[in-house]
N, CA, C and O atoms as a Maestro MAE file, in Angstrom:
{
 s_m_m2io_version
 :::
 2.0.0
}

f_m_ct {
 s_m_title
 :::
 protein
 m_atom[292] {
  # First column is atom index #
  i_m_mmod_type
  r_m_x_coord
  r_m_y_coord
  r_m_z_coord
  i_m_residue_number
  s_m_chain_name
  s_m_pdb_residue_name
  s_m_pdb_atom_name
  i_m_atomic_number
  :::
  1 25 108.880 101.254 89.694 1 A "UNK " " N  " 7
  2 3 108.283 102.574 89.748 1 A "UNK " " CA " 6
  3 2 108.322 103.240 88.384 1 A "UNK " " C  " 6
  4 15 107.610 104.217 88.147 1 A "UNK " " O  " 8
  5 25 109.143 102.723 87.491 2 A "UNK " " N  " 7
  6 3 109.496 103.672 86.401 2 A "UNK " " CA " 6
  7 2 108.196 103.444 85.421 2 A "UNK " " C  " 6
  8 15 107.707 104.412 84.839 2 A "UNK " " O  " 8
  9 25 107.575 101.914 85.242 3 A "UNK " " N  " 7
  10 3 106.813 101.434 85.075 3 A "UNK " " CA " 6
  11 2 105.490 102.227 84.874 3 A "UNK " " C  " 6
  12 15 105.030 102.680 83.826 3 A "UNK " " O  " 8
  13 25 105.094 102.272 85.878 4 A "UNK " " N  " 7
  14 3 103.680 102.995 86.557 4 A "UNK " " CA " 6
  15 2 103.977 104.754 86.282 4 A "UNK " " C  " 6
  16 15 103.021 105.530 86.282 4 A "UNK " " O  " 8
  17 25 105.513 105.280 86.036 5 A "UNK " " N  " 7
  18 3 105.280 106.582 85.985 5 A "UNK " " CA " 6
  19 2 105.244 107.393 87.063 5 A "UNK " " C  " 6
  20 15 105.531 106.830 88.119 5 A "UNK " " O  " 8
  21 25 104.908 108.850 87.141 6 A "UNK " " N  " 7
  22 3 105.296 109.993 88.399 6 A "UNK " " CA " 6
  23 2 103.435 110.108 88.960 6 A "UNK " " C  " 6
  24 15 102.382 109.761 88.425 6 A "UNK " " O  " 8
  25 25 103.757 110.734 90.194 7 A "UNK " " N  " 7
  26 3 102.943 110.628 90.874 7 A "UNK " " CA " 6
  27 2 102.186 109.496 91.204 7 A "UNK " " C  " 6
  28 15 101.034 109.407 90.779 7 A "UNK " " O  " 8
  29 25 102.777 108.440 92.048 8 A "UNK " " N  " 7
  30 3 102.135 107.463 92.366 8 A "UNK " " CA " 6
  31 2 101.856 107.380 93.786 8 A "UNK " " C  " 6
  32 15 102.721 107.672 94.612 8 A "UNK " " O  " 8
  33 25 100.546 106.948 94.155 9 A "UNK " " N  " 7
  34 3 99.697 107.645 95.478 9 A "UNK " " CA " 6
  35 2 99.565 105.732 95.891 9 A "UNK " " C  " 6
  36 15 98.954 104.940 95.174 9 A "UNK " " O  " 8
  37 25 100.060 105.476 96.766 10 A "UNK " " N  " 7
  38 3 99.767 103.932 97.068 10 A "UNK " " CA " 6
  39 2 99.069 104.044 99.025 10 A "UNK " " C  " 6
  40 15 98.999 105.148 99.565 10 A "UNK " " O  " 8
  41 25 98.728 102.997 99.634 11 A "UNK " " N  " 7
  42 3 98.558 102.479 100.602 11 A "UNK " " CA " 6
  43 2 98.575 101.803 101.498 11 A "UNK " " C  " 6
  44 15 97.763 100.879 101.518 11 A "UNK " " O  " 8
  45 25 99.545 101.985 102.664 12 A "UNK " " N  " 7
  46 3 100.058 100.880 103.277 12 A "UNK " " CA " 6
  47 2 99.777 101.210 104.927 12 A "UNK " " C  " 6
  48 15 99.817 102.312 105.474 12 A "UNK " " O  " 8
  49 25 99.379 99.446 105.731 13 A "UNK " " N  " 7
  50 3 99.237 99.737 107.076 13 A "UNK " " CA " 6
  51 2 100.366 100.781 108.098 13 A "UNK " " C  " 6
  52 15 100.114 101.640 108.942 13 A "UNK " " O  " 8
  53 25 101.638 100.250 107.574 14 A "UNK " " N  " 7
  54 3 102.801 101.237 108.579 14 A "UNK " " CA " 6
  55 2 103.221 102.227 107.158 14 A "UNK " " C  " 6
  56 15 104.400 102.285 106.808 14 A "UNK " " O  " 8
  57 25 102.608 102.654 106.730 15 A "UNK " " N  " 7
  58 3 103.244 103.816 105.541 15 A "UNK " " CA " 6
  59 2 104.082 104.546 106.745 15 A "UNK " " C  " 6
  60 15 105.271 104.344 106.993 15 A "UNK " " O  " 8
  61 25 103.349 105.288 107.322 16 A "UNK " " N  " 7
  62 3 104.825 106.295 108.186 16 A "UNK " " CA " 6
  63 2 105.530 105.727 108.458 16 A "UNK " " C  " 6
  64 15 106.504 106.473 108.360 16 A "UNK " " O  " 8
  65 25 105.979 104.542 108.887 17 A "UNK " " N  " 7
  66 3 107.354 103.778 108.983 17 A "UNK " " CA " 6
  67 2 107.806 103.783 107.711 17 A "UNK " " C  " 6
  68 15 108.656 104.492 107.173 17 A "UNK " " O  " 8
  69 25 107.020 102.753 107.222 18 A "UNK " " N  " 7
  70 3 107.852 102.552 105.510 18 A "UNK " " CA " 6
  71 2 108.457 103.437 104.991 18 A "UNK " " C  " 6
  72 15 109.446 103.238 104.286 18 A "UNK " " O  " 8
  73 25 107.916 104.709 105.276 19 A "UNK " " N  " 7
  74 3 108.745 105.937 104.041 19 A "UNK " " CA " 6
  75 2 110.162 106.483 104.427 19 A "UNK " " C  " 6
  76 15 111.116 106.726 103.689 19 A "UNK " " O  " 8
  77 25 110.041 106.608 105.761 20 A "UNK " " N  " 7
  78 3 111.783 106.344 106.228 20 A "UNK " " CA " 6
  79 2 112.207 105.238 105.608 20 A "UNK " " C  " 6
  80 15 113.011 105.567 104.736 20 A "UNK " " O  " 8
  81 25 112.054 104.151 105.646 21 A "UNK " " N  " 7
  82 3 113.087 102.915 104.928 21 A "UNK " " CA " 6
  83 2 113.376 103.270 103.963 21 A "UNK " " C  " 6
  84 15 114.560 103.532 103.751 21 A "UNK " " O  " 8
  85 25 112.114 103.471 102.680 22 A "UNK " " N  " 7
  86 3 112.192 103.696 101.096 22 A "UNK " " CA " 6
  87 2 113.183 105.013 100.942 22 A "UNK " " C  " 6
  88 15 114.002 105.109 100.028 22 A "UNK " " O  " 8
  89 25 113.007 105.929 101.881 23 A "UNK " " N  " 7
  90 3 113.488 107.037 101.122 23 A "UNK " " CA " 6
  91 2 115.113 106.954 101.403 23 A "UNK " " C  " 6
  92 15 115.888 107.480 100.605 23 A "UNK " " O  " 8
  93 25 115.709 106.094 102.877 24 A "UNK " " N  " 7
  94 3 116.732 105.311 102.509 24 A "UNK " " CA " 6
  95 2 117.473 104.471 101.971 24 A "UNK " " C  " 6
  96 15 118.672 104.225 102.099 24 A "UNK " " O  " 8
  97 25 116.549 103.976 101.256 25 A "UNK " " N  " 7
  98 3 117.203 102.974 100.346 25 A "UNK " " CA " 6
  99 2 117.777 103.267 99.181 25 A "UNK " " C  " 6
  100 15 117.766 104.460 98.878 25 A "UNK " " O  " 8
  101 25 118.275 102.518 98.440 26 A "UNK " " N  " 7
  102 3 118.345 102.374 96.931 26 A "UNK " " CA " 6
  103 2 117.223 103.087 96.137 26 A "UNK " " C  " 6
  104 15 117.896 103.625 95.257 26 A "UNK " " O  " 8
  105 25 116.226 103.353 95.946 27 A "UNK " " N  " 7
  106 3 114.921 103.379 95.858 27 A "UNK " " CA " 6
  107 2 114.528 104.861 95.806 27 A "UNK " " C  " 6
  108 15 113.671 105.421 95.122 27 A "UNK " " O  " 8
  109 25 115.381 105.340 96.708 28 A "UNK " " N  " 7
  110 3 114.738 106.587 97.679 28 A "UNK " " CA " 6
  111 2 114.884 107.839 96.326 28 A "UNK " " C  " 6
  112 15 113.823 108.283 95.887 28 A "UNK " " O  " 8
  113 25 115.779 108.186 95.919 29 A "UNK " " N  " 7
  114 3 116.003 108.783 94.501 29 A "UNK " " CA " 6
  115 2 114.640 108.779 93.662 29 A "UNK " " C  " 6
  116 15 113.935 109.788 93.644 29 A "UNK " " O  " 8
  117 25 114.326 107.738 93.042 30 A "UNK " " N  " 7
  118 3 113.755 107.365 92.283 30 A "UNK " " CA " 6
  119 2 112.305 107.538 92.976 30 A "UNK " " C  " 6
  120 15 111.442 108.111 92.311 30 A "UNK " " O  " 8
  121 25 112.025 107.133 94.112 31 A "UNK " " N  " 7
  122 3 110.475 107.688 95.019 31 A "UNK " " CA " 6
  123 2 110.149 109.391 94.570 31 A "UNK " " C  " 6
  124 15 109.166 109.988 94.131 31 A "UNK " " O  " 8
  125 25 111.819 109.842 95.019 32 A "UNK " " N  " 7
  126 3 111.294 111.297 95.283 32 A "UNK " " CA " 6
  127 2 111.272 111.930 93.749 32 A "UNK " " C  " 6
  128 15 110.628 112.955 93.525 32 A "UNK " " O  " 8
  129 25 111.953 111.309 92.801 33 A "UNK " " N  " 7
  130 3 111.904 111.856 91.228 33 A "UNK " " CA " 6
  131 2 110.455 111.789 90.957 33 A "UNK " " C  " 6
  132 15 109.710 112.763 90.853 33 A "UNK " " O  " 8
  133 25 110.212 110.864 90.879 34 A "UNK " " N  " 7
  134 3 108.612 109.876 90.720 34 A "UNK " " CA " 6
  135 2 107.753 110.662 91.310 34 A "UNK " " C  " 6
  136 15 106.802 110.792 90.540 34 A "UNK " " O  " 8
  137 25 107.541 111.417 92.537 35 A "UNK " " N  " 7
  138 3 106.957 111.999 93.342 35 A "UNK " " CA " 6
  139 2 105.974 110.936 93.804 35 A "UNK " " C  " 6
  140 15 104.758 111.057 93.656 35 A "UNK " " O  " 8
  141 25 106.622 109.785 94.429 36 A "UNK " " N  " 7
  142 3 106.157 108.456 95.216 36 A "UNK " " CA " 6
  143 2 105.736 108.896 96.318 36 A "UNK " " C  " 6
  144 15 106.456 109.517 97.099 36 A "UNK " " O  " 8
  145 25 103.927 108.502 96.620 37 A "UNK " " N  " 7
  146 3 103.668 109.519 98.054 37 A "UNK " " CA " 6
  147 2 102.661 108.253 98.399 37 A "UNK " " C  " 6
  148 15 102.250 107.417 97.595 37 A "UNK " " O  " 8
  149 25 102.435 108.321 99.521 38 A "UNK " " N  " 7
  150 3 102.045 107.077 100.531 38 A "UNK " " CA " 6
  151 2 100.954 107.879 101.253 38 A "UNK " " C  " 6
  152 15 100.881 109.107 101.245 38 A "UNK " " O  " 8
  153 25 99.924 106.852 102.017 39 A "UNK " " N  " 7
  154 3 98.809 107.021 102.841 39 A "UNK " " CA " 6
  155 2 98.587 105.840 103.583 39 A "UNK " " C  " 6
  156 15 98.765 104.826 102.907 39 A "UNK " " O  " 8
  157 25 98.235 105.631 104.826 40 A "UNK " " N  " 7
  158 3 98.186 104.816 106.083 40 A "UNK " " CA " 6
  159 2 96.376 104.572 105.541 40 A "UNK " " C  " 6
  160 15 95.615 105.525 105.710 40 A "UNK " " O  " 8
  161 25 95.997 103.662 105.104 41 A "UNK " " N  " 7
  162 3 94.578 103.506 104.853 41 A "UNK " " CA " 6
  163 2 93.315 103.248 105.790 41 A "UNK " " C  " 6
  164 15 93.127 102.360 106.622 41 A "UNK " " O  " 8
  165 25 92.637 104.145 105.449 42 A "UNK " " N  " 7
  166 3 91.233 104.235 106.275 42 A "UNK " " CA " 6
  167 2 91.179 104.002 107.616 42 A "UNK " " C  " 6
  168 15 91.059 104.812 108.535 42 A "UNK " " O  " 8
  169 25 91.320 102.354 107.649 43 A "UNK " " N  " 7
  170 3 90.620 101.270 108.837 43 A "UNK " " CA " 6
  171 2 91.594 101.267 109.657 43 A "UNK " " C  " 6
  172 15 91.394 101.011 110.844 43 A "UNK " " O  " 8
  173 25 93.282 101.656 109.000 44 A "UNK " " N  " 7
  174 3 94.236 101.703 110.043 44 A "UNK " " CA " 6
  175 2 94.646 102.782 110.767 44 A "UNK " " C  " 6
  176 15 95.414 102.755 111.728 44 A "UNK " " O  " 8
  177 25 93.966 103.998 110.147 45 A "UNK " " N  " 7
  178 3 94.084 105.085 110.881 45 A "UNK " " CA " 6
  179 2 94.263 105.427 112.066 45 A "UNK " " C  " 6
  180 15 95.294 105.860 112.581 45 A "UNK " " O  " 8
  181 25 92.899 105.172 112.690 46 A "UNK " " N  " 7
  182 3 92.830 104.740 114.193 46 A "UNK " " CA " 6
  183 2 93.870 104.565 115.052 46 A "UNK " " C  " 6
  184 15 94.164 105.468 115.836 46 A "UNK " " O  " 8
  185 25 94.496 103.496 115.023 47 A "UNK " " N  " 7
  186 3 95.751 102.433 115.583 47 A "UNK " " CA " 6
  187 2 97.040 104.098 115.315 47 A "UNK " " C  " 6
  188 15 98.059 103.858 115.963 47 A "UNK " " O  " 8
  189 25 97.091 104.747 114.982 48 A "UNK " " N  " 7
  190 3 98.214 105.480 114.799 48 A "UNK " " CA " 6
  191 2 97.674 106.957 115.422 48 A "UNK " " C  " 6
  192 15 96.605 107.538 115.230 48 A "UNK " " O  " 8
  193 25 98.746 107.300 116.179 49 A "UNK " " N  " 7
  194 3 98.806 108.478 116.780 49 A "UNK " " CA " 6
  195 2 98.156 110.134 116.013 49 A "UNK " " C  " 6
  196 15 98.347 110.339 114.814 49 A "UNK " " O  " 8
  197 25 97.600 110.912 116.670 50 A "UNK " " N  " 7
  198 3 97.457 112.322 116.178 50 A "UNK " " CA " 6
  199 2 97.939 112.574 115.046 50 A "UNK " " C  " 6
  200 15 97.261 112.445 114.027 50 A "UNK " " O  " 8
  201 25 99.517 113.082 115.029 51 A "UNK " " N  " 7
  202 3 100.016 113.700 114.396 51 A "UNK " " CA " 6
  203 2 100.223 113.130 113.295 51 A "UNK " " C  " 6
  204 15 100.149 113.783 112.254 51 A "UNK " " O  " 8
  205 25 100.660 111.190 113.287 52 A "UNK " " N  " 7
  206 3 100.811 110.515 112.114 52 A "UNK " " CA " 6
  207 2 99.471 110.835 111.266 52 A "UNK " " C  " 6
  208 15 99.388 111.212 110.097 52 A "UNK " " O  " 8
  209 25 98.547 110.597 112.113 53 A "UNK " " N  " 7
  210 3 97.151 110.715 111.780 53 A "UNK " " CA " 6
  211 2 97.477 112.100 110.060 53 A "UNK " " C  " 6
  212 15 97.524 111.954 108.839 53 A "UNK " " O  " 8
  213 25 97.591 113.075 110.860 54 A "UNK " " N  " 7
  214 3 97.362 114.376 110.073 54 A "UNK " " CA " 6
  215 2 97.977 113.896 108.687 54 A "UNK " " C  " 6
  216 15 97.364 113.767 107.627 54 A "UNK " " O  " 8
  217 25 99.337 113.658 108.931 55 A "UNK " " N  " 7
  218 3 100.730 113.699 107.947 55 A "UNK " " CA " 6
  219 2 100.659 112.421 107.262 55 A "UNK " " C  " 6
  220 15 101.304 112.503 106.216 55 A "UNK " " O  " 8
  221 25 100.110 111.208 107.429 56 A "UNK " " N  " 7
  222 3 99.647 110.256 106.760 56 A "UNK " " CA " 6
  223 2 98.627 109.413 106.545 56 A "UNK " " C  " 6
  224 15 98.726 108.283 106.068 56 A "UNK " " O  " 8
  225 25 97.141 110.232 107.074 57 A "UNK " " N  " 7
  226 3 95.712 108.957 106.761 57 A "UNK " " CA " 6
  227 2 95.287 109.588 105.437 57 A "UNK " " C  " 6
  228 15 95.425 110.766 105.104 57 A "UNK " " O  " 8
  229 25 94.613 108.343 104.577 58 A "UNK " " N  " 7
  230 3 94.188 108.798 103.249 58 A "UNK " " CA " 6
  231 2 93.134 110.596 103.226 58 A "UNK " " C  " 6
  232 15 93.190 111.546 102.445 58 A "UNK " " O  " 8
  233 25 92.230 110.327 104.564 59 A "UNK " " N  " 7
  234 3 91.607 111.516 104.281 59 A "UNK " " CA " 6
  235 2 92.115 112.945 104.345 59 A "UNK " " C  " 6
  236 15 91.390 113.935 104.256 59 A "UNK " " O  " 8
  237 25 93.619 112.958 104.530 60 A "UNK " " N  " 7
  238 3 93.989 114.508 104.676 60 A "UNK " " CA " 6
  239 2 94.872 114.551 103.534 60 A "UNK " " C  " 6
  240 15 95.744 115.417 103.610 60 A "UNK " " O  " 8
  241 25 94.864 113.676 102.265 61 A "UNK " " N  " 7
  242 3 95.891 113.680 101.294 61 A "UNK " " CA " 6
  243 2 94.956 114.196 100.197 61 A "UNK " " C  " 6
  244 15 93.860 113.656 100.341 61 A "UNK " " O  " 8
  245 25 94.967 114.775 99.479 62 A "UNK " " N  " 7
  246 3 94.967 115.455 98.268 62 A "UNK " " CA " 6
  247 2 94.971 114.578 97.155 62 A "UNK " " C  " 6
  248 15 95.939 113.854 96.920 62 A "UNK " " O  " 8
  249 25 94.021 114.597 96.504 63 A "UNK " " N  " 7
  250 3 94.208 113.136 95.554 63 A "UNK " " CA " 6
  251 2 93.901 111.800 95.565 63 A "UNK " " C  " 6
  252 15 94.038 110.970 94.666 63 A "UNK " " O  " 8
  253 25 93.331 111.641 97.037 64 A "UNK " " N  " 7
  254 3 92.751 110.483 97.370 64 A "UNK " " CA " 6
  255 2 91.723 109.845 96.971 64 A "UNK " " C  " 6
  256 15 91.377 108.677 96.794 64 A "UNK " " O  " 8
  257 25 91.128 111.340 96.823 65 A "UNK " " N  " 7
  258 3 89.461 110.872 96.661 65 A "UNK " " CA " 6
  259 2 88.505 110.232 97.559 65 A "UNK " " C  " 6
  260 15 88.370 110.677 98.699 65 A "UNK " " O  " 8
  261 25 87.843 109.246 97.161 66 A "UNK " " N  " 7
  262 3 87.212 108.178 98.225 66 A "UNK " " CA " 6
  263 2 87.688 107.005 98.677 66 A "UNK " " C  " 6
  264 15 87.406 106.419 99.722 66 A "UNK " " O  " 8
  265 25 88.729 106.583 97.468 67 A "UNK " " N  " 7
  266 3 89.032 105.433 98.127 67 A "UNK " " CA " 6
  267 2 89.444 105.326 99.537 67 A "UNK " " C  " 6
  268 15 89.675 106.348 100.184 67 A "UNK " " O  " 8
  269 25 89.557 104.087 100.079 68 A "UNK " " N  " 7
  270 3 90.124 103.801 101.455 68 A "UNK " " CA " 6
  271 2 91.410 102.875 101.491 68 A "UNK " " C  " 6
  272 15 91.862 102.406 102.536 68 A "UNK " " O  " 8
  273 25 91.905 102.681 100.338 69 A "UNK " " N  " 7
  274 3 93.225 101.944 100.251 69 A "UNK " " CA " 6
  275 2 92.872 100.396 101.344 69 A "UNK " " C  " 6
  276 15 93.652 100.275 102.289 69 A "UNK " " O  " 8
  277 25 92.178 99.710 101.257 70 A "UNK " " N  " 7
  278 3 92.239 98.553 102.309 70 A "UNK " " CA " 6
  279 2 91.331 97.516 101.249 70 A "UNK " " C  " 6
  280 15 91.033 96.360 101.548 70 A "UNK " " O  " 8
  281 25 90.988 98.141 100.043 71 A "UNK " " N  " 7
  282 3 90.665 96.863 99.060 71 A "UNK " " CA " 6
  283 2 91.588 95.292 98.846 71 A "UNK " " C  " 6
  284 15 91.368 94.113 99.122 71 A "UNK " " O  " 8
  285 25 92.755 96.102 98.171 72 A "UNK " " N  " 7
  286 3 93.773 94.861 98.262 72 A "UNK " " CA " 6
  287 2 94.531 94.723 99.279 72 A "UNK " " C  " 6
  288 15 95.580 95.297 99.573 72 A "UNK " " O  " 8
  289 25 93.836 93.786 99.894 73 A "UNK " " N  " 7
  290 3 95.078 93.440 101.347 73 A "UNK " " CA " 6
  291 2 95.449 92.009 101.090 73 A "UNK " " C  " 6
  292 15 96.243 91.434 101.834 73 A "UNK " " O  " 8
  :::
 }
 m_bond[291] {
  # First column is bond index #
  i_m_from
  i_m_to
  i_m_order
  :::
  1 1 2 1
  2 2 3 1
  3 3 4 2
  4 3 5 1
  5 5 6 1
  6 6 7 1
  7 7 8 2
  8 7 9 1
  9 9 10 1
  10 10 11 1
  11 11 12 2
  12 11 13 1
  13 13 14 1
  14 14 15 1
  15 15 16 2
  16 15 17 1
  17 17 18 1
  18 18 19 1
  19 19 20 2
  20 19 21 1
  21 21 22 1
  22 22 23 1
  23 23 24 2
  24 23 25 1
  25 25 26 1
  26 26 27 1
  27 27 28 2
  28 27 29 1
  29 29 30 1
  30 30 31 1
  31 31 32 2
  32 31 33 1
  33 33 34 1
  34 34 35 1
  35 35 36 2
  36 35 37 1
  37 37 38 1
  38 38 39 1
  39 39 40 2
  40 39 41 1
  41 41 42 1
  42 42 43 1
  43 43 44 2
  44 43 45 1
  45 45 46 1
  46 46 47 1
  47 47 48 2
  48 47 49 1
  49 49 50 1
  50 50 51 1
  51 51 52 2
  52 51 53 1
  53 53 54 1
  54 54 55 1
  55 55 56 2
  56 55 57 1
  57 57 58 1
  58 58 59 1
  59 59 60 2
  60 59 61 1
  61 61 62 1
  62 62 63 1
  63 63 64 2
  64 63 65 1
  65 65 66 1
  66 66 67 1
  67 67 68 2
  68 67 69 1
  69 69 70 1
  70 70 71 1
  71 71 72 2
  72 71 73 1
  73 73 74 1
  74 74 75 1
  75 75 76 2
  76 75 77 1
  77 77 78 1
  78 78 79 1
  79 79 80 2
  80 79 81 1
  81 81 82 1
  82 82 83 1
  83 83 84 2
  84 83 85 1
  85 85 86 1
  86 86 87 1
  87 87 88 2
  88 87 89 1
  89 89 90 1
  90 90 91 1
  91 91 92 2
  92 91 93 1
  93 93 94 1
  94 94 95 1
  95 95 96 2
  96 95 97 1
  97 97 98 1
  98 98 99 1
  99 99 100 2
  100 99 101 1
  101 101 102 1
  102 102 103 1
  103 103 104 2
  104 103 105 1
  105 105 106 1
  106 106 107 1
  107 107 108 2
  108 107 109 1
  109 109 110 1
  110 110 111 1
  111 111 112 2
  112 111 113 1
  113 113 114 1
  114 114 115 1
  115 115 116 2
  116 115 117 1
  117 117 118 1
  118 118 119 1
  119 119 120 2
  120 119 121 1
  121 121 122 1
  122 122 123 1
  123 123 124 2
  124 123 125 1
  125 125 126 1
  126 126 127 1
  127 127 128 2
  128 127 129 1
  129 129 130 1
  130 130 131 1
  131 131 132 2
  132 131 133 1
  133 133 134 1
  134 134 135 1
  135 135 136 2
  136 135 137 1
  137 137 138 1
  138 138 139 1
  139 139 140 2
  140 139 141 1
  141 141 142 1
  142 142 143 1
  143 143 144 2
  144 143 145 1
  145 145 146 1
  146 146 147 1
  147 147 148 2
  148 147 149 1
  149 149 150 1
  150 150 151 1
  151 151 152 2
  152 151 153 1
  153 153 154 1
  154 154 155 1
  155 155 156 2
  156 155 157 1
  157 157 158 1
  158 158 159 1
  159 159 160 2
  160 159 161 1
  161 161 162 1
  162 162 163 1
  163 163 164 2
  164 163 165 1
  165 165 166 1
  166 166 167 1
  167 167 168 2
  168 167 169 1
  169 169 170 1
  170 170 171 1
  171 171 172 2
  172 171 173 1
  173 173 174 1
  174 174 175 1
  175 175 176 2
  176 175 177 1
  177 177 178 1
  178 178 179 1
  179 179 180 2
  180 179 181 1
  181 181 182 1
  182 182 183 1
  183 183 184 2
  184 183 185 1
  185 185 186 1
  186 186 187 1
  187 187 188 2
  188 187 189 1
  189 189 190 1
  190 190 191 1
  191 191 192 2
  192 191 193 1
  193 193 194 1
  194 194 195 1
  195 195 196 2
  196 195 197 1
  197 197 198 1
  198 198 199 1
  199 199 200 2
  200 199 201 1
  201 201 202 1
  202 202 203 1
  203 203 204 2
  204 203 205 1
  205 205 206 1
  206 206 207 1
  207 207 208 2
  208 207 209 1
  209 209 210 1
  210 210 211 1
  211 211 212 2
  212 211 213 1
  213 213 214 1
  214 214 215 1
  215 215 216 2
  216 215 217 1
  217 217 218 1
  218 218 219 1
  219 219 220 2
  220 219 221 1
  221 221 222 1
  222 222 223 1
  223 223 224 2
  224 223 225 1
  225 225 226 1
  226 226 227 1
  227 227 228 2
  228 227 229 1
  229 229 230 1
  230 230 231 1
  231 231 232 2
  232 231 233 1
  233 233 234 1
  234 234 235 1
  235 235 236 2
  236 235 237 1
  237 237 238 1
  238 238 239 1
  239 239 240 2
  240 239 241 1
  241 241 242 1
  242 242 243 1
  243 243 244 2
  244 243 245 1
  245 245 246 1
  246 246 247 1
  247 247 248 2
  248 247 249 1
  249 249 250 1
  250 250 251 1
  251 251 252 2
  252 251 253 1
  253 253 254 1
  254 254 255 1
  255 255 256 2
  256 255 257 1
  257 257 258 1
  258 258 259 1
  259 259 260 2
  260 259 261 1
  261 261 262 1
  262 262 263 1
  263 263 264 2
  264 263 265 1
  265 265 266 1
  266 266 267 1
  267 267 268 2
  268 267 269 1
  269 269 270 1
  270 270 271 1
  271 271 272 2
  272 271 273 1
  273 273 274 1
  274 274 275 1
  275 275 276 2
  276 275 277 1
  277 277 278 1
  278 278 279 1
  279 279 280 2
  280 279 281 1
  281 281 282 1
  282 282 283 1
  283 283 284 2
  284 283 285 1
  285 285 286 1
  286 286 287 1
  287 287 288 2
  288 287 289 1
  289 289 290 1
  290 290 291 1
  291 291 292 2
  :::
 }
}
């Protein structure tokens, strides 16, 4: 992470799971210094409930833009 620098906006199928793990881990420090922020991408939206919906699909994040995060799979 230190690498790539602060504010890093990535995309993952279970992001709302994942970010509980990361922010427990070893890791978790360094996410939240970084301001490491996650989005559940496009196509997987669907598959996840309402509320995850709101709090993690790319289109309600700020900074997203257009992408759909499901390029590199």
């Amino acid at each position: 992470m230190d690498v790539f620098g602060s504010n890093i906006l990535y995309g993952y199928d279970i992001k709302c799971a994942f970010e509980k793990i990361l922010l427990c881990s070893t890791l978790g420090d360094s996410a939240k210094r970084l301001n490491v922020q996650g989005v559940v991408p496009t196509f997987h939206g669907h598959a996840h409930n309402r509320l995850c919906q709101l709090q993690h699909h790319s289109k309600h994040k700020l900074g997203a833009g257009l992408e759909d995060f499901e390029t590199c799979e």
